[in-house]
N, C-alpha and C positions, 0 to 999 in steps of 0.2 A: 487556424484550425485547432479544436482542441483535440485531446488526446485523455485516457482514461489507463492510470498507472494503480495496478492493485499490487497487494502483498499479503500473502498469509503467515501467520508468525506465533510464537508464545505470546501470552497477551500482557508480560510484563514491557517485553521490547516493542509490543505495537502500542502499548502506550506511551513509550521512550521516541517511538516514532513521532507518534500525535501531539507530542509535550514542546517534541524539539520543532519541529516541523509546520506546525498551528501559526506564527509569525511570519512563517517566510513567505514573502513578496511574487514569489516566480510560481505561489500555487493558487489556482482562482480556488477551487473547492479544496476541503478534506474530510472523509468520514471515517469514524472507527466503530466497527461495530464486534460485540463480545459472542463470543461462544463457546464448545469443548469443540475439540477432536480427535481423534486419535493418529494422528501424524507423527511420525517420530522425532521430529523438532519440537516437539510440547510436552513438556513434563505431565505424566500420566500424576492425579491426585484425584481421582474420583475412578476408580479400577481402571479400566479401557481407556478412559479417557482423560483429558487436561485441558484445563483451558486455555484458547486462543482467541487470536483476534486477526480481523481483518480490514486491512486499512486500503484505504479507494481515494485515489489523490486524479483530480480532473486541472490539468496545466496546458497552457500553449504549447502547442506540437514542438518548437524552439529549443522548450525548456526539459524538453522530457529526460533527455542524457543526465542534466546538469541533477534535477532533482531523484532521479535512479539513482545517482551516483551519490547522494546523500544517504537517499536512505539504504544501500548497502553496504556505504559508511558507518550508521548507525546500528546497523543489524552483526555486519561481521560478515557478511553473506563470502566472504573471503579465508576465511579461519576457518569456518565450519558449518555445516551442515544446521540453517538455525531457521529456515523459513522459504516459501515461494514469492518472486518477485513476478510479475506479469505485462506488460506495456500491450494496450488493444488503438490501435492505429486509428485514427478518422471518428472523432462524435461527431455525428452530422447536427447541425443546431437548427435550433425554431426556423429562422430566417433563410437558410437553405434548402427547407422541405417545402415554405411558402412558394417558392420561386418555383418550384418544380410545376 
């Protein structure tokens, strides 16, 4: 079963994520996509806003601990207040909605 691991962050560290993380073996997908927000973990540089990024990692349900724990390894998500991690349980796939 897969599973669908988001993170909302600065968009220099969700590129740190995407840089470090694009190799690893334990993630079938990875997306990073750009934008502002005004979140308090993203440096305001356009008044209200800063830009971020949000990174959508789809892994075996197995794996999901191992690579969480990466990437709030990479973020700091331990020190400080730097970004949203998220884990959404059960991608139902092609092949399991056939069956139904």
């Amino acid at each position: 079963m897969l599973v669908e691991i988001g993170s909302i962050t600065s968009l220099d560290i969700g590129q740190e994520i995407y840089e470090t993380l694009s190799d690893d073996d334990e993630i079938e997908l990875l997306f990073l996509e750009k934008g502002r927000s005004d979140a308090p973990f993203v440096e305001k540089q356009f008044g209200e806003f800063g830009e971020a990024a949000v990174i959508t990692l789809i892994v075996k349900e197995e794996k999901q601990e191992s690579v969480s724990g990466k990437i709030c390894e990479i973020v700091g998500f331990d020190k400080a207040e730097k970004g949203i991690i998220l884990v959404n349980k059960k991608i139902t796939e092609k092949a399991d909605i056939l069956k139904s």
